[in-house]
VEXDREN-2710 file (C-alpha; in Angstrom, 1 decimal):
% VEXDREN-2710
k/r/px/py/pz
1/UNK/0.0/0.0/0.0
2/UNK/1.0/3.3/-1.6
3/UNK/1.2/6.1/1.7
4/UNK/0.4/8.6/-1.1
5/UNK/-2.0/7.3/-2.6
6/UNK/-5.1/7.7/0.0
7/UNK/-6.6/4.5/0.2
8/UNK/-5.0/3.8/3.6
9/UNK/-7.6/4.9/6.6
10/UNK/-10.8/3.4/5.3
11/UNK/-9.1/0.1/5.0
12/UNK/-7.2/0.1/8.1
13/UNK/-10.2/1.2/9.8
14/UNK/-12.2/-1.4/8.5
15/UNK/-9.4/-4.5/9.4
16/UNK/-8.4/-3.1/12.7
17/UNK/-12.4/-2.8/13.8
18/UNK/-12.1/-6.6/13.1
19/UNK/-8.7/-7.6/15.0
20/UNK/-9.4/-5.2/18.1
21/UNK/-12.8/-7.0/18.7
22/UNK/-11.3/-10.5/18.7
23/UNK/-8.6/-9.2/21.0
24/UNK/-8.7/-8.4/24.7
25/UNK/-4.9/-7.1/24.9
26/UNK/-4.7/-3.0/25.1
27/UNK/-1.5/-2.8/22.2
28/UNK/-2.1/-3.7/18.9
29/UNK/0.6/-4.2/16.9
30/UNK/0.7/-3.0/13.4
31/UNK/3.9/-3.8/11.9
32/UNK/6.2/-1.1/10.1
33/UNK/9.1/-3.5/9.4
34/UNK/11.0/-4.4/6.4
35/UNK/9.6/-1.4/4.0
36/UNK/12.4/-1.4/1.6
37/UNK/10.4/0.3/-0.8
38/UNK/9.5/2.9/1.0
39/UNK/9.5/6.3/-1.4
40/UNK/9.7/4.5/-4.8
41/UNK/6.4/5.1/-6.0
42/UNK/6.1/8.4/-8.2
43/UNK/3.6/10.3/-5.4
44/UNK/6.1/9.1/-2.6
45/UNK/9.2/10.2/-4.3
46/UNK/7.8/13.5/-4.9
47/UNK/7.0/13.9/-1.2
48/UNK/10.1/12.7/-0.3
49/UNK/11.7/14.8/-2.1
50/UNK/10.8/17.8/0.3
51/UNK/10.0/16.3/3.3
52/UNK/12.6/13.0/3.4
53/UNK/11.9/9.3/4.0
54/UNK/11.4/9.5/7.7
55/UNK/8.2/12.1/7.6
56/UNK/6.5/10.2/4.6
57/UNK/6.9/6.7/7.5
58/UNK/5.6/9.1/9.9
59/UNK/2.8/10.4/8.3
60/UNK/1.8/6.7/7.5
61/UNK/2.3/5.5/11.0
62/UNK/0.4/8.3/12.4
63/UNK/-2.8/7.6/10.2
64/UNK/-2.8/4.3/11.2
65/UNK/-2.4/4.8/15.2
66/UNK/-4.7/7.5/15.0
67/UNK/-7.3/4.9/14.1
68/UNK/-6.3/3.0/17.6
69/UNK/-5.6/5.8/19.8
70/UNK/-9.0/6.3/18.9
71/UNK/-10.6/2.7/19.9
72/UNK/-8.6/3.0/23.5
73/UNK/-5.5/0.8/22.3
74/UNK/-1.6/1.2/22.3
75/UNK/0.0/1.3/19.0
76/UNK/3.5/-1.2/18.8
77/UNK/6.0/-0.7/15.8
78/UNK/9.0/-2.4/14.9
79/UNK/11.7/-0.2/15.0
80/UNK/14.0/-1.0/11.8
81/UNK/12.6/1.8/9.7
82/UNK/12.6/4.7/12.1
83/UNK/16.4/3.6/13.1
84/UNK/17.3/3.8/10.0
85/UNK/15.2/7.1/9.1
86/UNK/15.1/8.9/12.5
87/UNK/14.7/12.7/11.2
88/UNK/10.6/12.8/12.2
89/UNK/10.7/10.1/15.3
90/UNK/9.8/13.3/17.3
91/UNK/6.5/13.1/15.4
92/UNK/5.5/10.0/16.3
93/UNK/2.4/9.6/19.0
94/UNK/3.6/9.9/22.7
95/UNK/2.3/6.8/23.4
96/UNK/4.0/4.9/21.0
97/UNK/5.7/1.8/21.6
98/UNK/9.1/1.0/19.6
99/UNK/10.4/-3.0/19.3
100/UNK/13.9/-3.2/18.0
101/UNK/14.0/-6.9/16.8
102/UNK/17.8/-8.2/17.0
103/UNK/18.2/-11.9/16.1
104/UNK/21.8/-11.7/16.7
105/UNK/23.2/-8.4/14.8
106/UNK/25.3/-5.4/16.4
107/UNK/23.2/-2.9/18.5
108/UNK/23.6/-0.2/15.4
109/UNK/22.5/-3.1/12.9
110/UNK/19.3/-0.9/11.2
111/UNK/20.7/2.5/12.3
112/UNK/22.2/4.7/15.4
113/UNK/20.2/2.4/18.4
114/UNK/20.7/5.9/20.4
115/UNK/18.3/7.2/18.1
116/UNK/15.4/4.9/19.9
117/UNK/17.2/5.1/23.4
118/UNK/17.0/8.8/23.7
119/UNK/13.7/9.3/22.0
120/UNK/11.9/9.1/24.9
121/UNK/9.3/6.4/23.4
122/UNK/8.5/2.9/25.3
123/UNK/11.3/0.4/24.6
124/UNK/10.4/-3.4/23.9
125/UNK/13.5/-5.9/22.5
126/UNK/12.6/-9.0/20.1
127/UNK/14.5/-11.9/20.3
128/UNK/14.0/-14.9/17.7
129/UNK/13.8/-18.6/18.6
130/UNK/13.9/-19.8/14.8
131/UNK/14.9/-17.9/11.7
132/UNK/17.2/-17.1/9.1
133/UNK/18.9/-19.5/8.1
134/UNK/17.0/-22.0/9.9
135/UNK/14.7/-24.0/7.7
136/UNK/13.8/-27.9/7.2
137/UNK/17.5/-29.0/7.2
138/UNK/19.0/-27.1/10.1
139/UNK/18.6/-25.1/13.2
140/UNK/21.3/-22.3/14.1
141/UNK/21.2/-22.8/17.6
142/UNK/24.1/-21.2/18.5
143/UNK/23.1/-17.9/16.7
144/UNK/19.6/-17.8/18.9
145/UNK/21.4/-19.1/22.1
146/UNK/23.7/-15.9/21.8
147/UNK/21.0/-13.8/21.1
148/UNK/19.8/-14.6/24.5
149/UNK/23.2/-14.4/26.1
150/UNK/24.0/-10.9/24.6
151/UNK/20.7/-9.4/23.6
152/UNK/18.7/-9.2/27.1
153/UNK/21.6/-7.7/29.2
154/UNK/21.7/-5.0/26.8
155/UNK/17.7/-4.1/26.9
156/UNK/18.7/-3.9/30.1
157/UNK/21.2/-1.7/30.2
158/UNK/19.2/0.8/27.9
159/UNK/16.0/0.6/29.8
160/UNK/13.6/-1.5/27.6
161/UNK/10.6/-2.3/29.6
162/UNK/9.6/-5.2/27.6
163/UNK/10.2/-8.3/25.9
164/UNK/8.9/-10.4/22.5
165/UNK/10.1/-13.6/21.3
166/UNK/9.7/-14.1/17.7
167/UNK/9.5/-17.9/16.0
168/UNK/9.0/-17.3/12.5
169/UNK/7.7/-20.5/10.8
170/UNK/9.0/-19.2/7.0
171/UNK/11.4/-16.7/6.0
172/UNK/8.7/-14.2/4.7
173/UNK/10.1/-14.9/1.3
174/UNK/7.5/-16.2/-1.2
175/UNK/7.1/-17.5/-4.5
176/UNK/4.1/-17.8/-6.5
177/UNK/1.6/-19.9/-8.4
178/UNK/0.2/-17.8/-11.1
179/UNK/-2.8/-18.5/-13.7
180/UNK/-1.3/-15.0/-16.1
181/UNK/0.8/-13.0/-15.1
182/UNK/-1.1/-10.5/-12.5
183/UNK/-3.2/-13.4/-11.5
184/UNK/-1.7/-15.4/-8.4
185/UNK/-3.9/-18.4/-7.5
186/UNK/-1.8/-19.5/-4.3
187/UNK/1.7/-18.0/-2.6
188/UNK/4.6/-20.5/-1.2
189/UNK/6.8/-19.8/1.8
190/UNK/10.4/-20.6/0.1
191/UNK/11.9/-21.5/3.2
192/UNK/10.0/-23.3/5.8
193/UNK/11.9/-24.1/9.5
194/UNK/11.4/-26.9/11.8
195/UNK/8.0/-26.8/13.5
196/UNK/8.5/-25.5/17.1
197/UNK/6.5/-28.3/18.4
198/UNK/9.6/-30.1/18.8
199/UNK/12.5/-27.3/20.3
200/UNK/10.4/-27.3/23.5
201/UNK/14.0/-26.7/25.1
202/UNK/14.4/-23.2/23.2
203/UNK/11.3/-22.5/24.3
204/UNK/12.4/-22.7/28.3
205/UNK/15.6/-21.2/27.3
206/UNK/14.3/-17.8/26.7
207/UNK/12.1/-18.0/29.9
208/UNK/15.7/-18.9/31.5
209/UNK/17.0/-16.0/30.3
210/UNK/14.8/-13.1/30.8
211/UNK/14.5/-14.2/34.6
212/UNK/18.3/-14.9/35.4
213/UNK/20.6/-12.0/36.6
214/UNK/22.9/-13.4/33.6
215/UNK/22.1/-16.8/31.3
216/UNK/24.8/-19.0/30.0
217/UNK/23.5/-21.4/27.5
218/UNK/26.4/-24.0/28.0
219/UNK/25.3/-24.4/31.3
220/UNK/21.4/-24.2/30.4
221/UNK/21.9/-26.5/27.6
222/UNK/23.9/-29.1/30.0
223/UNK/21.9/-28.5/32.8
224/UNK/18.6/-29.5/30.7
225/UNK/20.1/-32.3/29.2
226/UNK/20.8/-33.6/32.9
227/UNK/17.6/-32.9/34.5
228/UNK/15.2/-33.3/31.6
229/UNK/16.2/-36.4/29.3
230/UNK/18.9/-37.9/31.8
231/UNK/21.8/-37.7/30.3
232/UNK/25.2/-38.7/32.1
233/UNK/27.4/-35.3/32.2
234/UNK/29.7/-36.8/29.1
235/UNK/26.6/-37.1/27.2
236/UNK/25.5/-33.6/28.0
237/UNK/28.4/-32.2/27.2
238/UNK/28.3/-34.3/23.6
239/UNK/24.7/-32.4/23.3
240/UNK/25.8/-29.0/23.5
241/UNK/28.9/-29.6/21.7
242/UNK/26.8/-31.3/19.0
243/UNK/23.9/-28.2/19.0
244/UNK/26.6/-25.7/19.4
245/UNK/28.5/-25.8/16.2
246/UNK/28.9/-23.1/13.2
247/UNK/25.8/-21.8/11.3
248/UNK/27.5/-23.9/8.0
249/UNK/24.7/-23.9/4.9
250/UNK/25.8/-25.9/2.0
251/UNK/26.8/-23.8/-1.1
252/UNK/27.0/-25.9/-3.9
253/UNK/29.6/-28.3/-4.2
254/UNK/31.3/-27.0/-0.2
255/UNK/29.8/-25.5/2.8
256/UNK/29.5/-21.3/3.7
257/UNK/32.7/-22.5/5.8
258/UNK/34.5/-23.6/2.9
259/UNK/34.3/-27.3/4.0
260/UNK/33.9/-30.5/1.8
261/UNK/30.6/-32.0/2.0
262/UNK/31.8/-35.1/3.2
263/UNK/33.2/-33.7/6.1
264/UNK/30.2/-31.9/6.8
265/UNK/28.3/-35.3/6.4
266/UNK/30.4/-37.1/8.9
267/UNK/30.4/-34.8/11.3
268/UNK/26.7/-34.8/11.3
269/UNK/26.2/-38.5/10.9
270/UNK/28.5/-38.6/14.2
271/UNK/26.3/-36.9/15.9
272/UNK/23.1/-38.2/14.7
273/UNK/24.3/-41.7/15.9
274/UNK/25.0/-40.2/19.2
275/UNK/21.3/-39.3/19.4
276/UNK/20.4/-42.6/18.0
277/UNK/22.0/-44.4/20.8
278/UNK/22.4/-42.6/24.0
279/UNK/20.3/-43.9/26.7
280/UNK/18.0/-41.6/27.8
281/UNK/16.0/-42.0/31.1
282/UNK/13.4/-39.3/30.7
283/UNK/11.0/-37.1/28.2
284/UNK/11.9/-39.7/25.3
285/UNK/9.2/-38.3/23.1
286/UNK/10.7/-34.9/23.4
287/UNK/14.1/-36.2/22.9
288/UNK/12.5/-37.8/19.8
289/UNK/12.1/-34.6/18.2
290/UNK/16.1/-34.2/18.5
291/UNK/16.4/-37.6/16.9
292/UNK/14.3/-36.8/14.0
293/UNK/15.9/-33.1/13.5
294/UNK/19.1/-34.4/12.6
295/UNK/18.3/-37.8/11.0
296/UNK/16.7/-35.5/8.9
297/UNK/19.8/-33.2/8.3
298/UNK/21.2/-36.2/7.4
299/UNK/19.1/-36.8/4.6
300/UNK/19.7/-33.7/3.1
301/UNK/23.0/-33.6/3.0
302/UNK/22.8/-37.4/1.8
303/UNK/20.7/-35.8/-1.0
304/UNK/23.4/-32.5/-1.8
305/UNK/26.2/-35.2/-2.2
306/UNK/24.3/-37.4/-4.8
307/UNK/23.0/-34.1/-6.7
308/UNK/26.7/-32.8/-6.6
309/UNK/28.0/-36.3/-8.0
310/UNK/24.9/-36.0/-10.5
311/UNK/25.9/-32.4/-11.6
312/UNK/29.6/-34.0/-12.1
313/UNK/29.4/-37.1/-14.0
314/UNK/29.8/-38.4/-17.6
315/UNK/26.0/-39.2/-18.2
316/UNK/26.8/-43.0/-19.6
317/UNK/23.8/-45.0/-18.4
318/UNK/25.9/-46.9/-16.0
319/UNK/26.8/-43.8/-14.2
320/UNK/22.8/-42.8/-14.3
321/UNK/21.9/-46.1/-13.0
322/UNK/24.5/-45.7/-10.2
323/UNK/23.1/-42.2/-8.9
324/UNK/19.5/-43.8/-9.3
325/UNK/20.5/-46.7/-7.3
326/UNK/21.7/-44.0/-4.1
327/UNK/18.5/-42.1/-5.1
328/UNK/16.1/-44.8/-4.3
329/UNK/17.7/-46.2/-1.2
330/UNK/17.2/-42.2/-0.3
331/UNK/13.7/-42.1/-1.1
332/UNK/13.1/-45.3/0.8
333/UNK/15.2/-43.1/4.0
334/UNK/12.8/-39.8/2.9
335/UNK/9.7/-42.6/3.5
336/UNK/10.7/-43.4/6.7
337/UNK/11.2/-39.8/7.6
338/UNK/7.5/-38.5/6.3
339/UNK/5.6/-41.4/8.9
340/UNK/7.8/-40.2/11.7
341/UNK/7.5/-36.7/11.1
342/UNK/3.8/-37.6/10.7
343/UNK/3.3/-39.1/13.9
344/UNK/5.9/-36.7/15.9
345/UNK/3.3/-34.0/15.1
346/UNK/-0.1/-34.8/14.9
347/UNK/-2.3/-32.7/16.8
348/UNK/0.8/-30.0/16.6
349/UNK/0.1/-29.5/12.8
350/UNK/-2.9/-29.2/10.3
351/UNK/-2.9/-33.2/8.8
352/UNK/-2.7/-31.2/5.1
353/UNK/0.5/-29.3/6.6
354/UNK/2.3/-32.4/7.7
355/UNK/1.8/-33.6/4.5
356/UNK/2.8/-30.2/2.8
357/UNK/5.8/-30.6/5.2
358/UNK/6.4/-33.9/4.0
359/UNK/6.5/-32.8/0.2
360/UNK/8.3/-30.4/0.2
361/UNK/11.0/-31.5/2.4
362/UNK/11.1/-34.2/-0.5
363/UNK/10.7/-32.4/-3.6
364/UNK/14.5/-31.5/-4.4
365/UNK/15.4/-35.1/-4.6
366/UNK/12.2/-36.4/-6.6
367/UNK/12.6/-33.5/-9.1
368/UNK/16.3/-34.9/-9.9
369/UNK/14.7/-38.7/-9.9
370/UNK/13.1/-37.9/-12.4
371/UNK/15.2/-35.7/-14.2
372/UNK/18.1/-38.7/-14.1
373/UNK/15.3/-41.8/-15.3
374/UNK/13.5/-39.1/-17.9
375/UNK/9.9/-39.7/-16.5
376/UNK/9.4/-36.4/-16.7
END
């Protein structure tokens, strides 16, 4: 939606009428993030012209917490924008209240973070249990771990007199399905993340954190291994060790740390097998969820070697036959997968989700199936 363009207040009007009566809570919170195209449209860029990026946001924000102001509610904002363009944060309603989401990033990430602290304006942080660049095949837990370490002793430091924690499901990327070409029938998350069903731990993590005097995740992570699932102190030490490695994506024929993918894959078949096989005395089911995670890592990377052998071979029908022998003792792993991931969250998950899950989480290898055995 164009800010120049004056459709905004009925519309907003008419949507937040809806989500203030289904809600009890006095804040509503309406966004502001992300709005990298802010001035590009030929009305905006006019007005930005004389007035500057910050005052067209501001004007926009303003109409829309004008329209909750006026129903009795508290207006919330992420912060991003007005970080990055403070010049009209002065203009913004009293009662305002600011979130500066930091998933792991340097306190001047979007913009001068004195800008918010002196501004006078309520102060809430956002922390994130899952995103970028978790998805299906891997969970940065070190990255969110030390957001928690180093993120809530600063809020505190500057005075923030609240707290959010964020799980985002997708990476609010999409792609679409389209009948012509300004038709779209259906939009597709490109990166979905493990459901949070199963990181129960994370979850108790961040209540850890934002009621100690000062968290340490290698002691949390130990600690909860112990207590929760069991674990002999060698084991829990294997745990963290084995949760807390390198965010490491794979990049084509290496890993984002330069690494071969056969190193990558043993190191994370070593620690699936730990999870396979240590005894655990308590909460098995939600040690399951552990299991499955990186038996399904495995799989992927499994999958990235074959396509990279694929992508590298001669083509004679021997060698075809060879990756298609590999691909269908994968598919047959990919089976097994789907009915455990299947049972591990029904009731967490929409049954059509699970199987959406399921697809998906399978497409990249069935796609090159068929592309190898020419059925399609």
């Amino acid at each position: 939606m164009s800010p120049e363009k004056g459709s905004g207040p009925s519309a907003y009007s008419e949507l937040l009428s809806e989500i203030i009566a289904l809600h009890p809570s006095k804040y509503v919170h309406i966004g502001g993030d992300e709005a990298y195209l802010l001035g590009r449209c030929p009305q905006c860029k006019d007005y930005v012209h004389k007035h500057g990026k910050s005052a067209l946001f501001v004007d926009h924000i303003n109409m829309i917490t004008e329209l909750i102001t006026e129903k009795g509610k508290v207006p919330v904002l992420w912060a991003d924008i007005i970080m990055k363009y403070p010049e009209a944060i002065d203009r913004l309603p009293d009662q305002s209240v600011l979130v500066n989401w930091n998933y792991g990033w340097g306190l001047n990430h979007f913009g001068d973070h004195s800008n918010i602290v002196n501004s006078g304006f309520e102060l809430w942080g956002a922390l994130s249990l899952r995103s970028w660049p978790d998805n299906y095949f891997l969970i940065s837990w070190r990255t969110h771990f030390k957001n928690l370490e180093d993120f809530i002793p600063l809020m505190r430091e500057h005075g923030y007199e609240g707290v959010v924690m964020t799980s985002w499901s997708t990476s609010g990327l999409y792609t679409f399905l389209r009948e012509t070409k300004y038709h779209v029938v259906e939009m597709y998350p490109i990166r979905h993340v493990y459901p949070l069903a199963g990181l129960k731990m994370s979850v108790d993590a961040y209540t850890e954190a934002i009621n100690a005097k000062q968290f340490d995740a290698h002691e949390f992570v130990s600690s909860y291994a112990r207590e929760n699932f069991g674990l002999n102190p060698e084991d829990a030490e294997t745990f963290w060790k084995g949760l807390n490695v390198p965010v490491e994506t794979i990049e084509g024929h290496q890993t984002s740390r330069k690494r071969s993918l056969s190193e990558l894959a043993a190191e994370t078949r070593a620690f699936s097998d730990f999870l396979n096989r240590v005894k655990v005395n308590s909460n098995k089911k939600e040690f399951a969820y552990y299991r499955l995670l990186y038996d399904i890592r495995q799989y992927y990377i499994d999958g990235k070697l074959i396509l990279v052998d694929s992508e590298n071979m001669d083509y004679h029908p021997q060698s075809i036959q060879k990756q298609l022998t590999k691909l269908d003792a994968l598919k047959s792993t990919g089976k097994k997968l789907d009915r455990r991931f299947k049972k591990m969250y029904k009731g967490s998950l929409y049954p059509a989700l699970i199987t959406e899950e399921n697809y998906i989480r399978n497409r990249e290898m069935e796609v090159l199936y068929h592309k190898l055995n020419r059925s399609k």
